[in-house]
Structure formats: C-alpha cells, structure tokens
C-alpha positions as CSV (number, residue, x, y, z in Angstrom):
1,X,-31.1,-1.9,-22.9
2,X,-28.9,-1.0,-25.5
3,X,-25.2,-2.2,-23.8
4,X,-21.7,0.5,-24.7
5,X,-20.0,-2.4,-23.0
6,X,-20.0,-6.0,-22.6
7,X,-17.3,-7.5,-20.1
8,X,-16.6,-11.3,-20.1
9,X,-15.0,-13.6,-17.3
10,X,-14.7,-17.2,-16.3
11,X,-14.9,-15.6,-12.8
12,X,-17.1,-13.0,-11.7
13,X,-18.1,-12.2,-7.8
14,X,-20.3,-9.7,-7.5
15,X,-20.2,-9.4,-3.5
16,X,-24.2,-8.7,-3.8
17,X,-24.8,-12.3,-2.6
18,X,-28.0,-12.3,-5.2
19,X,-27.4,-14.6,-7.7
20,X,-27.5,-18.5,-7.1
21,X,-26.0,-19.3,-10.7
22,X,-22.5,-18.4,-11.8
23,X,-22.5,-15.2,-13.3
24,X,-19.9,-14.6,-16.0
25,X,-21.1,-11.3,-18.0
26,X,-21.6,-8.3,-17.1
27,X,-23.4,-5.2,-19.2
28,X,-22.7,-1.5,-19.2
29,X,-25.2,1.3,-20.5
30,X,-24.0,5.1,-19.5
31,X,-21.4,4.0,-17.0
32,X,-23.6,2.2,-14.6
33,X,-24.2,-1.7,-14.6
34,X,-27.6,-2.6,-17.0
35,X,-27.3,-6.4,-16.7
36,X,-25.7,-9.6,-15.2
37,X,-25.4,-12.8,-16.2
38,X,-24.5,-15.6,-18.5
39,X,-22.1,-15.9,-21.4
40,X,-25.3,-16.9,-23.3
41,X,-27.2,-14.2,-22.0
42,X,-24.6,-12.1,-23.1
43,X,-25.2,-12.7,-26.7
44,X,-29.0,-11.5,-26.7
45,X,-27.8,-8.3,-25.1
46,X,-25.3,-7.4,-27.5
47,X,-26.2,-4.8,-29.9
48,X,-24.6,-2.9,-33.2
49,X,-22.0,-0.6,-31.4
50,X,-21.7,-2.9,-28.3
51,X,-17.7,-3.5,-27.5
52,X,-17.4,-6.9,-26.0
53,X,-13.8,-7.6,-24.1
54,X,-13.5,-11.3,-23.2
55,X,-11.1,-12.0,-20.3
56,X,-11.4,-15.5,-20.5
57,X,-10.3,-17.4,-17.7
58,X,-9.6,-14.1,-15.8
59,X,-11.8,-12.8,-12.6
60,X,-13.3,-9.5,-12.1
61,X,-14.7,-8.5,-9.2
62,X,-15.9,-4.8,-8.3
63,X,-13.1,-2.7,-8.9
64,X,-10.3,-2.2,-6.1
65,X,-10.6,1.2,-4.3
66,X,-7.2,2.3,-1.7
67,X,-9.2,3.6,1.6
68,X,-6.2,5.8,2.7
69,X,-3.6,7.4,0.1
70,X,-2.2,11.1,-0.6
71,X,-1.4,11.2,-4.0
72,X,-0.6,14.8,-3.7
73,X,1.0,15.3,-0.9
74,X,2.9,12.1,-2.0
75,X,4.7,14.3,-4.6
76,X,6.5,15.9,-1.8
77,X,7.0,13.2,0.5
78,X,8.6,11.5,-2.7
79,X,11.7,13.8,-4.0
80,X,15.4,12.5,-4.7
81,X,16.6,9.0,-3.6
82,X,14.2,6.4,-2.0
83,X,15.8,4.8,1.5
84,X,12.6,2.6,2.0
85,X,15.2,-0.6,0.7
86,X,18.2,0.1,3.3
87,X,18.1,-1.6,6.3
88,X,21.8,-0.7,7.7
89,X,22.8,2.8,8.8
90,X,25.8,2.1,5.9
91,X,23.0,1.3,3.1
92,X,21.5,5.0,4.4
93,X,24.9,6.6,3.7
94,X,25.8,4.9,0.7
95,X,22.5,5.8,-1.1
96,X,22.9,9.7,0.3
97,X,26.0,9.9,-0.9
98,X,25.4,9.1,-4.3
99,X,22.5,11.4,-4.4
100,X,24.0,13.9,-2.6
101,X,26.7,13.9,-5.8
102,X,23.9,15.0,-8.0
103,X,24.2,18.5,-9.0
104,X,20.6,19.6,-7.2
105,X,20.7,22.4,-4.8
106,X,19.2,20.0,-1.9
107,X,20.4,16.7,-0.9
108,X,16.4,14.7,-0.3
109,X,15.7,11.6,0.4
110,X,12.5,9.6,1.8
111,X,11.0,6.4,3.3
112,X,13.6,6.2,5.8
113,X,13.1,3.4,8.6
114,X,14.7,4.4,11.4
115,X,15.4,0.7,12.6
116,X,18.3,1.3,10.0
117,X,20.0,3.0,12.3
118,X,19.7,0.5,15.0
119,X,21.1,2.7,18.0
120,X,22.6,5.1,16.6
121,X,20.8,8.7,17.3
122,X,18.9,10.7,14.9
123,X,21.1,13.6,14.6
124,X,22.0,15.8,12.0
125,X,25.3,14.8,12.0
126,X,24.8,11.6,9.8
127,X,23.4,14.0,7.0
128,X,26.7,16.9,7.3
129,X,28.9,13.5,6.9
130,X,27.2,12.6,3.5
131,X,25.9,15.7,2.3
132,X,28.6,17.7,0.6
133,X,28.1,20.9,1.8
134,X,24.5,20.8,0.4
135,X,21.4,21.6,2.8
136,X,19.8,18.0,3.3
137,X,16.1,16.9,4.1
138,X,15.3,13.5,4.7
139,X,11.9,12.3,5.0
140,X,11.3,9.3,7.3
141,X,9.1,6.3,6.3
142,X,6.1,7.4,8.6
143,X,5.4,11.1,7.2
144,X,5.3,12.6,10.4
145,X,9.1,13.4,10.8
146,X,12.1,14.4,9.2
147,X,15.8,14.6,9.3
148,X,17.4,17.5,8.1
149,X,21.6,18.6,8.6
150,X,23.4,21.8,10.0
151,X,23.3,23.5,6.3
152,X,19.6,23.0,6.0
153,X,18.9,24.8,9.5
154,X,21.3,27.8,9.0
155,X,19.1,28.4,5.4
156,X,16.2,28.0,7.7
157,X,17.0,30.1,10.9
158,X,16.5,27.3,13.0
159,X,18.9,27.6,16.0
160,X,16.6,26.5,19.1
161,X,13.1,25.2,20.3
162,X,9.6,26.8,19.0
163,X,6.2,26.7,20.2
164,X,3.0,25.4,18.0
165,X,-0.5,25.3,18.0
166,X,0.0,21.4,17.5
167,X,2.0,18.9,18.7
168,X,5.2,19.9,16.6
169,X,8.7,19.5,17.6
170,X,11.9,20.8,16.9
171,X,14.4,18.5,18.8
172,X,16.9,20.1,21.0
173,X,19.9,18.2,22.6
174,X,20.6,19.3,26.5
175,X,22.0,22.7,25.4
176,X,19.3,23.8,23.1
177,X,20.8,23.3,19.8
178,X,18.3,21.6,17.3
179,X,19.6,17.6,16.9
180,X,18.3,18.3,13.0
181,X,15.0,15.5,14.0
182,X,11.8,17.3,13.6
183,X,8.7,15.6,14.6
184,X,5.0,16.7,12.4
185,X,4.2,19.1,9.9
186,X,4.6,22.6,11.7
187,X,8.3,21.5,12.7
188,X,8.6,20.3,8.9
189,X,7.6,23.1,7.5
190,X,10.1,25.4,9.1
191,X,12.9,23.8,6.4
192,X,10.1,22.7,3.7
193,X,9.2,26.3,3.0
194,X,12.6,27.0,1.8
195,X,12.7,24.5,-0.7
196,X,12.5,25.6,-4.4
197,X,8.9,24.1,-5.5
198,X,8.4,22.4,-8.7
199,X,6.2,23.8,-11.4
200,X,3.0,23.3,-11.8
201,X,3.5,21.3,-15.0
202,X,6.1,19.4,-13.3
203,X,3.6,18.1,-10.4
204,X,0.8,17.6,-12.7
205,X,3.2,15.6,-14.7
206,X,4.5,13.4,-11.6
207,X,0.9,12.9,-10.8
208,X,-0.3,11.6,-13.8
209,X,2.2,9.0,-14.1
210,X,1.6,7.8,-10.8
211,X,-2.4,7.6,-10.9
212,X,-1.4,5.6,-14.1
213,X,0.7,3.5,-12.0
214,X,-2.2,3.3,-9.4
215,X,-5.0,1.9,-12.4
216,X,-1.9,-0.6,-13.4
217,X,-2.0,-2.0,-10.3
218,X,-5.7,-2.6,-10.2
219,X,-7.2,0.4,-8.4
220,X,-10.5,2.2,-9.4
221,X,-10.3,4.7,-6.7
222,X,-8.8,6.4,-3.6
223,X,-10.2,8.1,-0.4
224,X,-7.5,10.4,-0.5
225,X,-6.9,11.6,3.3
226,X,-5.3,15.6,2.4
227,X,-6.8,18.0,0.1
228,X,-5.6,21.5,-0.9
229,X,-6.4,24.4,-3.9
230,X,-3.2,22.6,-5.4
231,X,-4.7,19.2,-5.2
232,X,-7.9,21.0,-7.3
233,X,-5.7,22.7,-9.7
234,X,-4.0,19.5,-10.5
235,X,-7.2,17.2,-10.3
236,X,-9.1,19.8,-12.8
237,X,-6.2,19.8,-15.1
238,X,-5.9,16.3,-15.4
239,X,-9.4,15.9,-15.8
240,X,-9.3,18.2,-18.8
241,X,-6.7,16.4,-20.2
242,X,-8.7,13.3,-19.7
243,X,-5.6,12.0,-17.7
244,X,-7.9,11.2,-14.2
245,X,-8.2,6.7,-14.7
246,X,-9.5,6.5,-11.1
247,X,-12.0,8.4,-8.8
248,X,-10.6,10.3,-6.0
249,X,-12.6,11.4,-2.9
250,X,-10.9,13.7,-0.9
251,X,-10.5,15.3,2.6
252,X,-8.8,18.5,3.7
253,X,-7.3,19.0,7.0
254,X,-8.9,20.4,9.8
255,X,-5.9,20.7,12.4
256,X,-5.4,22.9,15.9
257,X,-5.2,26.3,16.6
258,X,-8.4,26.1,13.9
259,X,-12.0,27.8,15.2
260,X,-15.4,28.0,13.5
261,X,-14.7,30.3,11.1
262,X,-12.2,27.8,9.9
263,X,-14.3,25.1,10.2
264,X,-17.4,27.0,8.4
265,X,-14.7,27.4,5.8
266,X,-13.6,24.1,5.4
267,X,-17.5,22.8,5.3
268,X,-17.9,25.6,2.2
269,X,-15.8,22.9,0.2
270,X,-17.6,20.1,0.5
271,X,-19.1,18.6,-2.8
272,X,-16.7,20.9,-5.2
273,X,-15.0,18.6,-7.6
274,X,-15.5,17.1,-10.9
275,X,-16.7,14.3,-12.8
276,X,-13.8,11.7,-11.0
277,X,-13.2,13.8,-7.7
278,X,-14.8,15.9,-4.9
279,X,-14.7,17.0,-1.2
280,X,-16.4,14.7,0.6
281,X,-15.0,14.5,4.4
282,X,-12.7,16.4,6.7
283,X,-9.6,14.4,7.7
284,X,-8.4,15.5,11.4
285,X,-5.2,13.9,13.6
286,X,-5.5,13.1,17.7
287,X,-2.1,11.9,17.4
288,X,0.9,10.7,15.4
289,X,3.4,7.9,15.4
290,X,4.6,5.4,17.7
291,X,7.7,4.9,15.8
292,X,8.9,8.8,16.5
293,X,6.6,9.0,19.9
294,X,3.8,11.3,18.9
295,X,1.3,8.1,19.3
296,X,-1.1,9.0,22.1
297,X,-1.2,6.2,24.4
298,X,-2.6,5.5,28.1
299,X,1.2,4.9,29.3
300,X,4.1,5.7,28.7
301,X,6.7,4.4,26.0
302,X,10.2,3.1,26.3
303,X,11.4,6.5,26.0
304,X,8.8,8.2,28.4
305,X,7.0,9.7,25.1
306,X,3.6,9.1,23.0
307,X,1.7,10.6,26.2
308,X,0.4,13.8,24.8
309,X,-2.3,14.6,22.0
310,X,-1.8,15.8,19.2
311,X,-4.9,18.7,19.6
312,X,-3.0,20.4,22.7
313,X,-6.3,21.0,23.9
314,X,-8.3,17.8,22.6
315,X,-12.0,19.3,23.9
316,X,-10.9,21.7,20.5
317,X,-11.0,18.1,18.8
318,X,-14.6,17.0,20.0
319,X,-15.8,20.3,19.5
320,X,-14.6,19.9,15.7
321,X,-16.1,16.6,15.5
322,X,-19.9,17.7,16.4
323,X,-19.4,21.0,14.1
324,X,-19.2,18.3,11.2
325,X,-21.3,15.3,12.0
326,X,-24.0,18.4,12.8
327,X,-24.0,18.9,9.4
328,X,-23.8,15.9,8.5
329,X,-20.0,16.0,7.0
330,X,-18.3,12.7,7.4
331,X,-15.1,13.0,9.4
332,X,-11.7,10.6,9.3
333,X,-9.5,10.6,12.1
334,X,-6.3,9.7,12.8
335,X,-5.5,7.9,15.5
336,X,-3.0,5.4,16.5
337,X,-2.8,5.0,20.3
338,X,-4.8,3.6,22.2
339,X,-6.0,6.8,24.2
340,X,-6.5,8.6,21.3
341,X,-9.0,5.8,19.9
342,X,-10.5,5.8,23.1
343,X,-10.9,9.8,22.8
344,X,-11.9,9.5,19.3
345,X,-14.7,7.1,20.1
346,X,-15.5,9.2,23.4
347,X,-16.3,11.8,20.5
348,X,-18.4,10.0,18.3
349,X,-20.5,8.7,21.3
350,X,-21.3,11.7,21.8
351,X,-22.5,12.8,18.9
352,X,-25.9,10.9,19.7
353,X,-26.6,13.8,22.1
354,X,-26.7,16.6,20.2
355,X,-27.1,15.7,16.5
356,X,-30.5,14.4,15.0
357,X,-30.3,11.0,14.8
358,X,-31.4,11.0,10.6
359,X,-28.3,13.0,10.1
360,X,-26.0,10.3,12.6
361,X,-27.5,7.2,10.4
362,X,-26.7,9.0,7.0
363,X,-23.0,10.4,8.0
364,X,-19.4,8.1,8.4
365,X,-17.4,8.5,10.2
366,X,-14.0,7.2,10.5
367,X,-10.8,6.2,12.2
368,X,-7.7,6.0,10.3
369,X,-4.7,3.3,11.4
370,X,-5.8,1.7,14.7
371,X,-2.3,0.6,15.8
372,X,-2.7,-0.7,18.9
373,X,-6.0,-1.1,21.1
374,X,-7.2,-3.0,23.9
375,X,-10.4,-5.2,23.8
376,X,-12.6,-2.8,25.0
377,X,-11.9,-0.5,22.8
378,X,-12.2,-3.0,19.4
379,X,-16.0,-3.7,21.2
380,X,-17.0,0.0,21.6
381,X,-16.7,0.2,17.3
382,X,-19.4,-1.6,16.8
383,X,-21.4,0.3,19.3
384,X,-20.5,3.1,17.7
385,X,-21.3,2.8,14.2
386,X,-17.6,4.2,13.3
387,X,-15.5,2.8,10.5
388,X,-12.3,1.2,10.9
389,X,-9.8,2.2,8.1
390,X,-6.6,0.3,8.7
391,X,-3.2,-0.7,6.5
392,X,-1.9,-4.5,7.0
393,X,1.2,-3.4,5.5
394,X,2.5,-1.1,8.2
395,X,2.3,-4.0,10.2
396,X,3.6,-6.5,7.8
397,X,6.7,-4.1,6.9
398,X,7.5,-2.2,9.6
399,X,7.3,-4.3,13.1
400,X,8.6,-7.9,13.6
401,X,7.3,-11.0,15.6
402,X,10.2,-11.0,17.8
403,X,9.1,-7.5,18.9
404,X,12.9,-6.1,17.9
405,X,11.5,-3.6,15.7
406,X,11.4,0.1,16.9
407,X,7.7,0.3,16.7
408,X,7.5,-2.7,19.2
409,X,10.4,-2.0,21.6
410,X,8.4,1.6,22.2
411,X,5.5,0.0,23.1
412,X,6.4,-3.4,24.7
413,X,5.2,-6.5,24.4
414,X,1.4,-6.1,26.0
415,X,0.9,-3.4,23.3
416,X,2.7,-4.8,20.5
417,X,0.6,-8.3,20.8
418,X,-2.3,-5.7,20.3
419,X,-1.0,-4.8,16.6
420,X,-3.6,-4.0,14.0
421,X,-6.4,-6.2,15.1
422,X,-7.9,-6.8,11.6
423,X,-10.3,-10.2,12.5
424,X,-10.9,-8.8,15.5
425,X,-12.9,-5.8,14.1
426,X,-14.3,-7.7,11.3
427,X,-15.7,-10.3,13.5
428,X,-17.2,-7.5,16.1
429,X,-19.3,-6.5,13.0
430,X,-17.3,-3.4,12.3
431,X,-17.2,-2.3,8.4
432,X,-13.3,-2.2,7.9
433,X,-11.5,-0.6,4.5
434,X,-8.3,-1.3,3.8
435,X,-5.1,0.7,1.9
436,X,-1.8,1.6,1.9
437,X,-1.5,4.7,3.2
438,X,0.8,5.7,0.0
439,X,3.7,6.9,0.3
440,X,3.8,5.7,4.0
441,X,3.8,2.1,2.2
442,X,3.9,0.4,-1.4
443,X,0.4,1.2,-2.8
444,X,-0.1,-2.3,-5.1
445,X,-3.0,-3.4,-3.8
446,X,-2.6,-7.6,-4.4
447,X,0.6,-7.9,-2.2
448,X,-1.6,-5.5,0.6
449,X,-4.2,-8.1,0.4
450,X,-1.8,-11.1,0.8
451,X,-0.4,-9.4,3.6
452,X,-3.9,-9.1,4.9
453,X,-4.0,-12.7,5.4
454,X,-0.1,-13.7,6.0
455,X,0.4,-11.3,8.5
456,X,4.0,-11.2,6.6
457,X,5.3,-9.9,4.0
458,X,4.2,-11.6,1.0
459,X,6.9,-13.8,-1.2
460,X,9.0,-14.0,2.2
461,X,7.7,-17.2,3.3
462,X,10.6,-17.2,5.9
463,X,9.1,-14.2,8.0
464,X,7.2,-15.0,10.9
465,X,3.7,-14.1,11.2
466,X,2.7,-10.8,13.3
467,X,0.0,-11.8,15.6
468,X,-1.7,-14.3,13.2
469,X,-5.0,-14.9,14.8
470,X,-5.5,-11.1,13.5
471,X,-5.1,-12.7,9.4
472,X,-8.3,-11.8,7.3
473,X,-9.8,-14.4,5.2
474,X,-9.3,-14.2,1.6
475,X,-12.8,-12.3,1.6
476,X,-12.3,-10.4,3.8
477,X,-9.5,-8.6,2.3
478,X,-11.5,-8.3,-1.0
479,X,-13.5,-6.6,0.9
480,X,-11.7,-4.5,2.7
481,X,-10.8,-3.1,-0.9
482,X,-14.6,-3.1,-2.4
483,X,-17.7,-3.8,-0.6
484,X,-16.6,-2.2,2.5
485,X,-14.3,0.2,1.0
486,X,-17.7,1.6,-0.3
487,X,-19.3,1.3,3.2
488,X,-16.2,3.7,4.6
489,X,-17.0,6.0,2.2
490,X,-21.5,5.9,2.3
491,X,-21.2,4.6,-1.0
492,X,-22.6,1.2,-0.7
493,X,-26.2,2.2,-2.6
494,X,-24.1,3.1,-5.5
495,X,-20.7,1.3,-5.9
496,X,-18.7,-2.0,-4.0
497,X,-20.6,-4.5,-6.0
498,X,-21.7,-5.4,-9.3
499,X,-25.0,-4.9,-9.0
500,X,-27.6,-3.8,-11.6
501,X,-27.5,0.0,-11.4
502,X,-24.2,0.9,-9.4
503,X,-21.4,2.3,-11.0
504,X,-19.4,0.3,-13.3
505,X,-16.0,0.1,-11.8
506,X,-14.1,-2.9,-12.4
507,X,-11.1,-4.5,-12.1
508,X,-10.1,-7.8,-13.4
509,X,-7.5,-10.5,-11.7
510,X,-5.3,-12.9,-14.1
511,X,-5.9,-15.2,-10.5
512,X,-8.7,-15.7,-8.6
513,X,-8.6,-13.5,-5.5
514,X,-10.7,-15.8,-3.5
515,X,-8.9,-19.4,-4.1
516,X,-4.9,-18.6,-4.9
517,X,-2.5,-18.7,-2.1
518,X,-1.9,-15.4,-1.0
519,X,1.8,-15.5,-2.2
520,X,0.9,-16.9,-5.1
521,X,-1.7,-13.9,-6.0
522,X,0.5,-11.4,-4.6
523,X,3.0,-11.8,-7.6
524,X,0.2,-12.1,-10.4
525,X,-0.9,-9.9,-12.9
526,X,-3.9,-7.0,-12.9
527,X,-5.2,-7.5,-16.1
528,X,-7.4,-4.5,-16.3
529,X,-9.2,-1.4,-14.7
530,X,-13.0,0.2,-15.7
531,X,-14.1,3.1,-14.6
532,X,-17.8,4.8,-15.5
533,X,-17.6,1.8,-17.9
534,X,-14.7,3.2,-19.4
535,X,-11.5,1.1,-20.0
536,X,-8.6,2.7,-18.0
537,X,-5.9,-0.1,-18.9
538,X,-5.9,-3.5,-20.1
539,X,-3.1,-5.6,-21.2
540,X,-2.3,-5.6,-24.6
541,X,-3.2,-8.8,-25.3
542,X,-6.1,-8.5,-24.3
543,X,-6.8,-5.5,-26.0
C-alpha cells in the first residue's frame, strides 16, 4: 500500500460495525479506502509523498450524501427576492416591493409559505398592488405552484382554463377569469416560458457557487431528483473546470401523456455522465402537494381537493413502473398522499409478477416524501423491499403541533397525527435516506439531522415537537445521510461506510454527531469534505 492520503481523527465511525477497537486513521490509495486503523498504525503506512491531515479532536464519519435535491432546477426556483423568512401577508408585500423597485424586467420571488397569508386568498391581486406595473411571478415554498399578477398573464395569453395531460391547473374564479394561482409545472410553464433565460455562463456560474455551498455544509453527494441536456451541459462544464466537489446521481422525469417511445428514450440515458455524475434512475410524480391540494389522498381535504392523481390515468403510471424495473432501471416516486403510497406500493407489488426476480433483488426502488400514511401502509414497505426517501424539515418548518398550519388544517387531525413517520419506518426495517429536498427547504445537512430527532426546528427550543414518537435516534439520522443514503441509491457495496475498498468520501464534524445535543450540533461547524480522496474544503486552519 503506498497511501496519497492519510486522514486523522479523535473520532472515527465507520458504520461497518467491524472493528472492536477505536479506529482513528484512515488511508487513501486511488480514491478508494486502503486501510483503517490506529494513530500508531498510521505511522507505518505513511510513505514519501503521503499527505497526512490531522483533525484532531474532530469526527469523521462516511461523508454526508442529500437523498433528494435539484440543484438545477433550483436555479430557477431561486430568482429575485427570497419570501421563505415572512410569515405575515405585510412581510410578503414589503419584501415585493422592494424588489419590485429593482430595475429588472420581472418582479420574482420564491419560497413563499402560503400560511403568510393566513386567510386571505391567493389571487393575483396582492402581486398588481406591489408590482409596479411589472409582470410578476412568485414561486411558492413547495415547487408545485405559483403566483403570478394580471401583467404577467396578458404577456402570457392566459385569459381562462386549459386542459393537460397532467394534473395542471390554471385557477379560475366563478367567471372564468384566471385568479393568477397556478398549480404544477404545465400550468407554470405557461408564464415561465416567457421569461428571458440566463446565460449559460450565468447558470453555470450560480451552480458552482452553490455546490460549493453544498461541500461547505458537509455534503459529498446528491441524488438529484430532475435531470435535463441543461443539467449535462452544466455538469460537463463544471467538471472540466474541475468545479464538480460532490457526486451527483441523477434522474430525469418520466411524466403523463409519455408512451414507450418516451420511455425507451429516457432508458437510452441511463449510465451517461462523468467522472462525479450520471443517470442512474427515472424520477416520476403520483401526486403533488397537500399544502396547494394536488396530494392524492383516500378522502377528501378541507377544501374538497387532493382527491385526484397526478397521472390522469394512473394504470399509465404502473405501466411506466414495470417498463423500468423490467430493465432493471431504479425508479423514485413521488408521492405524498396516502392513496398515492398505496398506489405506488400496489405498483411495486407487482412488479414480482412479471419481472425476473435477479433483476427485482438488484434494482431500488423508491418513494419520495411519504407525508402522511396510515399503518398499513408503513407495514407493506418492508414487504415490499421499496425505499423510503423522506425530508424531516418539511415537517419541522412547515406544519405545527397545534395543527394551525395550512398543511394540517387541509388534512385534519387523524391525518396530520400521521406526519412523516420517520421511527416508524425505520423500526419496520425499511432502509430510509434522508434530505432536504433543496430549494423546497434549507439544504445544511446538521440542522436536518437535529430536526430528525427534535421533531422541531433546531435552536427554537420553544417549538413544540411534531408527533415526537416519530424522532430518529442520533444514528439513525447519520444514517439516513450515509449508510442508508447508499442503500437508496444500490450503493452500499461501494460507498456509506468506511470500509477498506469503498470509495473515499468523507466528511468531518468539529462535534460528534452521535453524542452532542441535537441543538447543540445543529449550530457547529463542518470542518471538511473528501471526495475520491480528494479534499473539497477544509477549514483554513486546518489546512
């Protein structure tokens, strides 16, 4: 063994549950892990040309991977002024107005929580109040809608309903006039088209920053859920620019009004990428949101919605899912409600009947966000085999104990006492990866992980716990973000541990992960990210 790289720690767990002494050093050799071990040991290995970096009384652990993000997609979701901080209809306002006397063409905004505008409607008319004459697109803090005012629908020759292969909507009031709410991406898209784009320089520039921003915070990778020719343009120029610190696998969209020849061509892209990204699943939707009622649910919400799928047809869905697992493509689904689990898992059930079984033990599949589900539905996952991927922080920011938040006032309290059920998964035996859903939520993976096992907001002591039975050990969330994060993806032969011959992906805690209060670690310092054995960031002074 002739070591590039020697990493020291006080504090190492490996996740591997193989070694009965402490292990505190860990050797690299051609970006995969040649050696564990002791500080002492760690002396014989070293060679001339070995770099040794000593953390001291840090911990590393393997390195932090975000199971749902869109960095890409992100960029749009992203422009002009972020709303994520108001909580009052007045804070909206306020913060529009002083964007809105920017001299840009369009007024833009995103993040928007629509329990900031307590009952007042969604209408268009909040945005022609604060917009100055300017066309005006707001994003709302879910992804799935958008506001948009009377300037922005005249450029777009909106003026009434439409019809879509998905569940889109353009709201109307009583009179067919559009309210300026539009609910999922076709509906979006109808006012996004007619926004000037950035450059390509521009976007590669945004994304590089951010991915920067993603290795601060302690991440080594991403299962990023959206994949397009932009996202390989940008990917392949950063990569060339050496500018790619964390891996990225990534999943187009297969979405309805699709057929074969769409999904043949979709299953053409699999395994394209480079030396830090590829294709490696197909990301699909059964629903959307509770919060804007496209959530596909067995009854009814508060407002009568959330009843419908998001596949009009949601045979079209199954009949997707066994064109991919036939192949042996991994899938990830969306789904929120609790028919649309049920629907998803009715899929993948299924999938025993017509696909060899080799292929079924090789392939993941997935289930993205898991809002709300009965017990018999968190028991048929580990029947199943399928993966939960879930995001403690839509629950921690976005829905309150008292069930006054929108999310929980839809659903009522029956359903809302069902909110992300975390423990419940993990302790059915179900492999469950954890993230942030970026730009949906904050992407800094320690306060995600104290949130994991508060079932609050971390540093706001004063919150009351959302349905605290469902609070993950301090394990648990670890591996939500490793281990099992490289389960979700079929990885677990090759990264998720520090284990002799996996990859060596790192990423190193000032505070022990495992031992500091959740509050406490939330608010510490990421002292470093490694990547192929390759330093991505570490603090100056321990440079």
């Amino acid at each position: 063994m002739t070591p590039d790289l020697i990493v020291l720690a006080d504090t190492i767990h490996t996740l591997d549950n193989r070694h009965a002494e402490p292990i505190q050093a860990v050797a690299v050799s051609g970006g995969l892990i040649a050696a564990v071990g002791s500080r002492q040991d760690a002396q014989a290995w070293r060679q001339a040309g070995t770099r040794m970096v000593d953390l001291g009384s840090a911990t590393l652990t393997p390195g932090l991977v975000d199971c749902h993000i869109h960095p890409v997609f992100g960029l749009d979701l992203t422009i002009g002024v972020d709303l994520s901080g108001a909580s009052t209809l007045n804070e909206v306002r306020s913060l529009l107005l002083t964007e809105a006397s920017h001299d840009d063409g369009w007024l833009r905004g995103w993040g928007l929580n629509p329990n900031a505008f307590g009952t007042v409607p969604l209408h268009r008319s909040v945005l022609d109040d604060v917009s100055n004459g300017k066309p005006a697109m707001i994003r709302l803090f879910d992804g799935h809608s958008a506001l948009v005012n009377s300037r922005a629908l005249e450029v777009a020759g909106v003026h009434g309903r439409y019809q879509f292969d998905q569940a889109s909507e353009v709201v109307c009031d009583a009179d067919g006039r559009p309210t300026g709410f539009l609910v999922e991406a076709a509906a979006m898209e109808l006012i996004q088209s007619h926004i000037p784009r950035e450059t390509f320089e521009e976007r590669k520039s945004r994304l590089a920053a951010l991915l920067r921003d993603f290795a601060r915070a302690g991440l080594t990778g991403g299962h990023v859920m959206d994949h397009s020719e932009e996202s390989s343009a940008l990917f392949q120029a950063l990569e060339a620019d050496g500018e790619l610190p964390l891996r990225l696998r990534t999943a187009p969209w297969c979405m309805p009004g699709s057929d074969e020849n769409d999904w043949k061509s979709l299953a053409r892209t699999l395994g394209k990428g480079g030396r830090r990204w590829s294709i490696e699943a197909i990301k699909l939707f059964v629903d959307g949101t509770v919060d804007n009622g496209t959530a596909w649910l067995y009854e009814p919400d508060l407002y009568g919605q959330s009843t419908a799928p998001f596949w009009p047809r949601p045979e079209e869905y199954s009949a997707a899912v066994r064109y991919f697992a036939s192949r042996g493509i991994p899938t990830a689904t969306h789904a929120i409600g609790d028919a649309g689990v049920e629907h998803v898992l009715d899929a993948l059930e299924s999938l025993a009947t017509v696909v060899p079984a080799d292929v079924l033990r090789r392939t993941v599949h997935r289930i993205e966000h898991i809002e709300t589900v009965p017990d018999e539905l968190v028991a048929r996952f580990k029947g199943t085999g399928v993966v939960a991927s879930m995001q403690p922080t839509h629950c921690t920011h976005y829905s309150l104990a008292d069930h006054s938040d929108n999310w929980s006032m839809r659903l009522g309290n029956e359903r809302a006492d069902r909110a992300w059920r975390c423990r419940d998964l993990r302790e059915a035996g179900v492999t469950l990866g954890i993230g942030s859903d970026w730009p949906i939520a904050p992407y800094e993976p320690l306060p995600i992980m104290a949130d994991a096992q508060l079932r609050r907001r971390s540093g706001v002591p004063e919150q009351e716990p959302i349905a605290p039975s469902q609070a993950l050990t301090a394990l648990q969330a670890l591996e939500g973000y490793t281990s099992h994060a490289a389960k979700a993806a079929g990885l677990w032969e090759v990264s998720g541990s520090i284990t002799v011959g996996k990859r060596a992906d790192f990423t190193a805690f000032e505070l022990d992960p495992l031992t500091t209060a959740p509050d406490e670690f939330a608010a510490s310092n990421v002292l470093g990210t490694i990547v192929d054995g390759e330093l991505q960031f570490l603090l100056e002074r321990l440079a």
